[in-house]
Backbone as ProteinMPNN parsed JSONL, in Angstrom:
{"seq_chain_A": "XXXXXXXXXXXXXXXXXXXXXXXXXXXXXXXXXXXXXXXXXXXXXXXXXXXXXXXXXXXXXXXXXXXXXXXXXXXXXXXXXXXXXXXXXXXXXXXXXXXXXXXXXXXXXXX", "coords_chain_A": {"N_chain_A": [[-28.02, -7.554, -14.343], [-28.705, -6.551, -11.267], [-31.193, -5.325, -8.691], [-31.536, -3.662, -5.874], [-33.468, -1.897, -3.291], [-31.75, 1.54, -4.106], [-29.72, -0.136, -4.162], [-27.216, -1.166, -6.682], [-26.291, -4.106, -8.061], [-24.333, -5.443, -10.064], [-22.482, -7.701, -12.778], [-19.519, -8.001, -13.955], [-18.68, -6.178, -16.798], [-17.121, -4.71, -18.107], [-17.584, -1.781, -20.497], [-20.024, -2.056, -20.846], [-20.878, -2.451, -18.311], [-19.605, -0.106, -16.64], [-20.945, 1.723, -17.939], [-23.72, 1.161, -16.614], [-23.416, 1.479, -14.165], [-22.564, 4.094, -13.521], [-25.082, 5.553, -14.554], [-26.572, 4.598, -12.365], [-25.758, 5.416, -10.41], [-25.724, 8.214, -10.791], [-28.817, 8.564, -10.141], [-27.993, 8.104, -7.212], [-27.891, 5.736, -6.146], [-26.239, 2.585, -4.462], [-23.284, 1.059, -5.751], [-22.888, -2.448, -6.542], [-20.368, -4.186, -8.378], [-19.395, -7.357, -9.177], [-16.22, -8.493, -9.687], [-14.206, -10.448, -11.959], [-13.279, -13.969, -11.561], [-10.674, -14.143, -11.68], [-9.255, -12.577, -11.448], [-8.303, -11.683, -8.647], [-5.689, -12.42, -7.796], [-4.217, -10.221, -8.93], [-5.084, -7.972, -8.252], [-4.261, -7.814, -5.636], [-1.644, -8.104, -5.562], [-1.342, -5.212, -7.011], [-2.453, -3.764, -5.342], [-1.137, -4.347, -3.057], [2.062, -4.031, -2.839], [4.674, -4.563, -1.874], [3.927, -6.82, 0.08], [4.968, -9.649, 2.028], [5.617, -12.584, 1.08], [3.638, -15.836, 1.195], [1.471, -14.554, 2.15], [-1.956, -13.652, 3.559], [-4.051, -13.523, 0.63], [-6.671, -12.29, 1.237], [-8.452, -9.405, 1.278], [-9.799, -6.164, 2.424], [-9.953, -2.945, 1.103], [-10.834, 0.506, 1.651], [-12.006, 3.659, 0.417], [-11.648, 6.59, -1.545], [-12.29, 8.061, -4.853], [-10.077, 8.194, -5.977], [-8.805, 5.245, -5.553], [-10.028, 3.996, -8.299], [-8.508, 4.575, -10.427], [-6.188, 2.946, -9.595], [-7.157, -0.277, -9.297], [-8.043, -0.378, -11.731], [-5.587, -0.466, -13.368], [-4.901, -3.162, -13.458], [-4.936, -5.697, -15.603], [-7.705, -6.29, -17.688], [-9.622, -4.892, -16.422], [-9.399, -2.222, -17.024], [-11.769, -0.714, -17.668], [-12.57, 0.501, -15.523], [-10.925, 2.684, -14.866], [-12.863, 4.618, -15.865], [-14.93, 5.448, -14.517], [-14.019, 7.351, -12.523], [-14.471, 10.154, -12.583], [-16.853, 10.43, -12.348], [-17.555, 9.317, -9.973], [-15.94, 11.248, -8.217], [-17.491, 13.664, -8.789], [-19.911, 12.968, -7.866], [-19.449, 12.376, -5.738], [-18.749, 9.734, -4.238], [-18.073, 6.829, -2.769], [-15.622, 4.519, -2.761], [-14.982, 0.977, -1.991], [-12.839, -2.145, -2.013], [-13.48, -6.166, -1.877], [-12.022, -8.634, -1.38], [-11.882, -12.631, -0.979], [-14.038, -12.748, -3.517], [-13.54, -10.738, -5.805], [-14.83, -8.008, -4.881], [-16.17, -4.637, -6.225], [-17.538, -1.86, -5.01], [-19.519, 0.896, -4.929], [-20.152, 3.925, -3.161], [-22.695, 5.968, -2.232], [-22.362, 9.331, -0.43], [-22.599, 9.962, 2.582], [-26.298, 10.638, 3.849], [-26.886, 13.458, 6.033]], "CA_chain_A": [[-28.107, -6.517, -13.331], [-30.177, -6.759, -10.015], [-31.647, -4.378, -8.04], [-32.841, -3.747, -4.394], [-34.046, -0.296, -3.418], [-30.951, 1.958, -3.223], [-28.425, -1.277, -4.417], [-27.944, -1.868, -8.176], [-26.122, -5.446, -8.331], [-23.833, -5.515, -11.565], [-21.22, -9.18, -12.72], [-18.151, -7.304, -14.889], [-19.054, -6.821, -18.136], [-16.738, -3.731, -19.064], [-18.472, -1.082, -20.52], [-21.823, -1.98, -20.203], [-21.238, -2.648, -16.578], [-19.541, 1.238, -16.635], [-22.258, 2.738, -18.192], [-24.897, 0.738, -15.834], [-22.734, 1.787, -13.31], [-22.66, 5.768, -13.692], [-26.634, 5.687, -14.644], [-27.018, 4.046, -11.26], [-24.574, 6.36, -9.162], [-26.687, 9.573, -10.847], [-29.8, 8.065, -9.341], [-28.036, 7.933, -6.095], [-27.862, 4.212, -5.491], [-25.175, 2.085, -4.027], [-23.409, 0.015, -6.868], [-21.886, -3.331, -6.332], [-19.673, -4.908, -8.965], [-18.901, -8.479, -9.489], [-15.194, -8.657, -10.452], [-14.484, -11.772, -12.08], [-12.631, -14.128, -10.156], [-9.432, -14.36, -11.783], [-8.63, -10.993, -11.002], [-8.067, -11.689, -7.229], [-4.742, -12.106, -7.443], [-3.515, -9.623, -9.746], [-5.765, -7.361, -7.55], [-3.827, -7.927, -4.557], [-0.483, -7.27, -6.144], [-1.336, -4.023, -7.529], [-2.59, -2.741, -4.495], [-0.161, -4.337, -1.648], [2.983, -4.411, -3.537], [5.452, -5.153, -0.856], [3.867, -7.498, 1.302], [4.915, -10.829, 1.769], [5.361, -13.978, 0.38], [3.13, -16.474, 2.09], [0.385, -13.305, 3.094], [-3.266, -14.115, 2.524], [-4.702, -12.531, -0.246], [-8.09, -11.54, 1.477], [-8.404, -8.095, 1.9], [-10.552, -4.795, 2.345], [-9.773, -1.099, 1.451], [-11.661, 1.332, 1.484], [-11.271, 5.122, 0.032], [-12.226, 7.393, -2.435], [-12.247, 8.055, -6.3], [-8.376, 7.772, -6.294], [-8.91, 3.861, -5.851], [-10.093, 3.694, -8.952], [-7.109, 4.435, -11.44], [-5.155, 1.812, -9.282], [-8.123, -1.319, -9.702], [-7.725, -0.205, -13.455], [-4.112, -1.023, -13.336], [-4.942, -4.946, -13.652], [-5.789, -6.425, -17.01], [-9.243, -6.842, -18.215], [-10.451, -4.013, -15.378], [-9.095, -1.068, -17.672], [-12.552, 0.651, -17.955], [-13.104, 0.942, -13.839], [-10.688, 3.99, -14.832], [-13.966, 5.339, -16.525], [-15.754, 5.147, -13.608], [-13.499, 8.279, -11.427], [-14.958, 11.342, -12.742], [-18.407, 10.515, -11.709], [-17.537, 9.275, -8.435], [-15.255, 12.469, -7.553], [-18.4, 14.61, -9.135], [-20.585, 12.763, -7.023], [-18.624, 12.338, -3.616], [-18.556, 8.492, -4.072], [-16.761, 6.412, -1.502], [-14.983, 3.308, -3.323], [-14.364, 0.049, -1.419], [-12.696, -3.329, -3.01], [-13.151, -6.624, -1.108], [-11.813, -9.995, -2.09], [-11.156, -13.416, -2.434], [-14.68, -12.333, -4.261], [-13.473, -9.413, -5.957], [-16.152, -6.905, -5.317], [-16.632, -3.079, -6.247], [-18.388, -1.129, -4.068], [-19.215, 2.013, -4.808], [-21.561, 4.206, -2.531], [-23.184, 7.406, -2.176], [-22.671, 10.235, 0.307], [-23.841, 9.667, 3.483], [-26.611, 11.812, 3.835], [-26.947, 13.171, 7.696]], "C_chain_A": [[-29.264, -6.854, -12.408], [-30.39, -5.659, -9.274], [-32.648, -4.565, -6.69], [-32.697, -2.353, -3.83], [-32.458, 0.237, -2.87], [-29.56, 0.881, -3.519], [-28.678, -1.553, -6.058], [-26.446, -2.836, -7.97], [-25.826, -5.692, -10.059], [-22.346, -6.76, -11.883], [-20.4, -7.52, -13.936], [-18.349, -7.474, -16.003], [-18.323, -5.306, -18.813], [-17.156, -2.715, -19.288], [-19.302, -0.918, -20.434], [-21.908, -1.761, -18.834], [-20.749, -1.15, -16.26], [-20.452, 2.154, -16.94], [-23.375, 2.76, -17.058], [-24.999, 1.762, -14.573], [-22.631, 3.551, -12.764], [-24.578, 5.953, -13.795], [-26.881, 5.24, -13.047], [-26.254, 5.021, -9.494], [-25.588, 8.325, -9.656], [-28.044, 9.742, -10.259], [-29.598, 7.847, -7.867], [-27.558, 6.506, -5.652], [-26.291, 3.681, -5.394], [-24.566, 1.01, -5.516], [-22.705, -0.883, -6.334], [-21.67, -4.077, -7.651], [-18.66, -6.017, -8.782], [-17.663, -8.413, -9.982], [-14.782, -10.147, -10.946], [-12.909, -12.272, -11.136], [-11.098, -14.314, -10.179], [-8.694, -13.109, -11.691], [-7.96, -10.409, -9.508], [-6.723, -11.634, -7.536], [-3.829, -11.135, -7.583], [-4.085, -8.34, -8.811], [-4.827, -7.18, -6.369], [-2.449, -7.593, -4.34], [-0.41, -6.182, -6.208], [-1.324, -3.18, -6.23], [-1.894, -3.256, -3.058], [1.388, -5.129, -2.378], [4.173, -4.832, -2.753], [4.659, -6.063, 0.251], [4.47, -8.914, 0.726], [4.707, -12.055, 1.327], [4.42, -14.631, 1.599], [1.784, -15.495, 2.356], [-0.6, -13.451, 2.881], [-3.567, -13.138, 2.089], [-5.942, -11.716, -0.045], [-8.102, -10.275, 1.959], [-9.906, -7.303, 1.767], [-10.063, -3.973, 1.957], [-10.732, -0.834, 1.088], [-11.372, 2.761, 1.026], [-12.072, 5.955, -0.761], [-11.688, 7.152, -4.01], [-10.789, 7.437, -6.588], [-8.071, 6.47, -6.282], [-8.606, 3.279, -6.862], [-8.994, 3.474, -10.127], [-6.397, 2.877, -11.071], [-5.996, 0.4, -10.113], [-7.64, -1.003, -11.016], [-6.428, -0.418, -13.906], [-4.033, -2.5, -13.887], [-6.023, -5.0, -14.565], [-6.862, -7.094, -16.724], [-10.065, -5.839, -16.931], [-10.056, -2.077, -15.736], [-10.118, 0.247, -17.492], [-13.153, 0.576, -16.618], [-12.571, 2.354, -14.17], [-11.84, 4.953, -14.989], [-14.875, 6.04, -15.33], [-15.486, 6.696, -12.488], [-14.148, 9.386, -10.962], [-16.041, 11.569, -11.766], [-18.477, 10.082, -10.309], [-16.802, 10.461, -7.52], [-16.564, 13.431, -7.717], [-19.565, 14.654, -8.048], [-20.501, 12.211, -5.413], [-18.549, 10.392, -3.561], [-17.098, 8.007, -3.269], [-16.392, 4.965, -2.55], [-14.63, 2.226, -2.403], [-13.78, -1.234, -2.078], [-12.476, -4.739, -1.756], [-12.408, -7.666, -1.799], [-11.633, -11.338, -0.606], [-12.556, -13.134, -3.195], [-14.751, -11.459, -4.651], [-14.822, -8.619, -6.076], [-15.746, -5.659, -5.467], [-17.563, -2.596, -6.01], [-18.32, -0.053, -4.202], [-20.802, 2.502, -4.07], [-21.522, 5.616, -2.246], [-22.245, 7.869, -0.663], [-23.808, 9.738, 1.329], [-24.77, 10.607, 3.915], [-26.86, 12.169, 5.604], [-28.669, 13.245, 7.921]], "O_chain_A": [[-30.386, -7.284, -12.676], [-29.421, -4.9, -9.304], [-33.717, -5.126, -6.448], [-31.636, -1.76, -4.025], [-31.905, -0.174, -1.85], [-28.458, 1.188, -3.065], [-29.702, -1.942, -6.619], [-25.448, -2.167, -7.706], [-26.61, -5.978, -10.964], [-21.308, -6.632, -11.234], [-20.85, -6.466, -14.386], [-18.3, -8.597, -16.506], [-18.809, -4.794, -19.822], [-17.333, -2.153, -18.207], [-19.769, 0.142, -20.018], [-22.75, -1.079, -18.249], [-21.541, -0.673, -15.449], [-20.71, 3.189, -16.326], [-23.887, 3.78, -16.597], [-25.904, 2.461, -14.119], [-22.65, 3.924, -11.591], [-25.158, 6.575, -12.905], [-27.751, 5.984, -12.595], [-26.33, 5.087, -8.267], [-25.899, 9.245, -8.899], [-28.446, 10.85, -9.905], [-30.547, 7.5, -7.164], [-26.784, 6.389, -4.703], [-25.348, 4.16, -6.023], [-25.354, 0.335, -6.179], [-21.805, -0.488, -5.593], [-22.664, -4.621, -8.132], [-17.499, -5.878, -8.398], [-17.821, -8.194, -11.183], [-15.107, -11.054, -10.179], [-12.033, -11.673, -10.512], [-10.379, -14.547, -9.207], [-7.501, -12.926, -11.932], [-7.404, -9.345, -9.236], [-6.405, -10.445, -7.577], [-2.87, -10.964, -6.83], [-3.162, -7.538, -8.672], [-4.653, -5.975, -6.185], [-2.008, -7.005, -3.352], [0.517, -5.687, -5.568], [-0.565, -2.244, -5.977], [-2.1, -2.613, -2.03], [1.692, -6.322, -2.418], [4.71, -5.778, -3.329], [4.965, -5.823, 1.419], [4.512, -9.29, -0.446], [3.576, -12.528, 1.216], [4.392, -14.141, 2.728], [0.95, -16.14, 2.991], [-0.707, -13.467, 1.655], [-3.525, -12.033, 2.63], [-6.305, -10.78, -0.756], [-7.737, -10.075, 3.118], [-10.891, -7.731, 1.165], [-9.061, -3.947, 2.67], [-11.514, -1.484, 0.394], [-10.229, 3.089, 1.346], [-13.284, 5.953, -0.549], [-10.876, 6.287, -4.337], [-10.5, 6.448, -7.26], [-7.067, 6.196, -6.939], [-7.691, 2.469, -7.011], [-8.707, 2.384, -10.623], [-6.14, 1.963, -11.855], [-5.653, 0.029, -11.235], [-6.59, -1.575, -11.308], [-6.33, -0.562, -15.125], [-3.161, -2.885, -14.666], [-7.21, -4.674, -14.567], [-7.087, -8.028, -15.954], [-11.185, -6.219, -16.592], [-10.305, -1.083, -15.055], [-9.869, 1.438, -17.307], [-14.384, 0.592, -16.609], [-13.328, 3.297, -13.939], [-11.849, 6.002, -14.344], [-15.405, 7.145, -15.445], [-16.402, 7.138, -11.796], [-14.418, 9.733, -9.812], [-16.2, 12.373, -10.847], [-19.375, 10.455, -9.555], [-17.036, 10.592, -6.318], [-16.779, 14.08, -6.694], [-20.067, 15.635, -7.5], [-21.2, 11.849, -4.466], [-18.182, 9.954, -2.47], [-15.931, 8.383, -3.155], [-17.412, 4.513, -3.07], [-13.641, 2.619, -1.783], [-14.512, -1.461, -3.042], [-11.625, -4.625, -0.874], [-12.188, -7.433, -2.988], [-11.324, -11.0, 0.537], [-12.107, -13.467, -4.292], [-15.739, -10.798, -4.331], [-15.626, -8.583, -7.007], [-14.776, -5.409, -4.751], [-18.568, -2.777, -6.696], [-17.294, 0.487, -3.79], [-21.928, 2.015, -4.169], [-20.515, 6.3, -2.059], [-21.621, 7.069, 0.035], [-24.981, 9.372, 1.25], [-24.238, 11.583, 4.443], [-27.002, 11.229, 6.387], [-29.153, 13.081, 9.041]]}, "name": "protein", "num_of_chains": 1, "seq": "XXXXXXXXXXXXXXXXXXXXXXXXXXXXXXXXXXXXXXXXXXXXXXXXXXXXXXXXXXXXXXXXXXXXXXXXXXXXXXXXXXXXXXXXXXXXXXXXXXXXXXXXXXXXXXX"}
């Protein structure tokens, strides 16, 4: 885990990285999670299920808690489900980029 004021910096480690992950979202801070990298594709399936053959796999979304269930859809990313509660509780915005699967989760913007 790394940390820069406001960013906690977590690689995929499952539950630990869920737990880290919630401790670090009650404190406010932005979390980013490392997905590992064989997850890109299966990633990209789940969440653009009709697109094209040929289509590059690099994407963005962005959204809310409801993200999460889906990401948790693809094996070996089961306990992101874990992750919903506390981001609906705490207004968390969810983003997923790839081909370096990241998880992005971030506070409430405050005005």
């Amino acid at each position: 885990m790394s940390t820069k004021p406001g960013i906690v910096a977590l690689a995929w480690e499952s539950l630990p990285s869920v737990q880290a992950a919630r401790q670090a979202m009650k404190a406010g801070a932005q979390v980013r999670i490392s997905l590992p990298q064989g997850t890109h594709h299966a990633l990209f399936q789940h969440l653009h299920p009709g697109a094209a053959r040929g289509t590059p796999e690099s994407f963005e979304i962005e959204g809310g808690p409801e993200l999460l269930p889906r990401i948790a859809s693809v094996a070996g990313l089961e306990e992101v489900r874990k992750l919903a509660a506390a981001a609906r509780r705490l207004h968390y915005r969810v983003a997923l980029s790839t081909p370096d699967p990241t998880l992005v989760l971030s506070p409430p913007q405050r005005p």
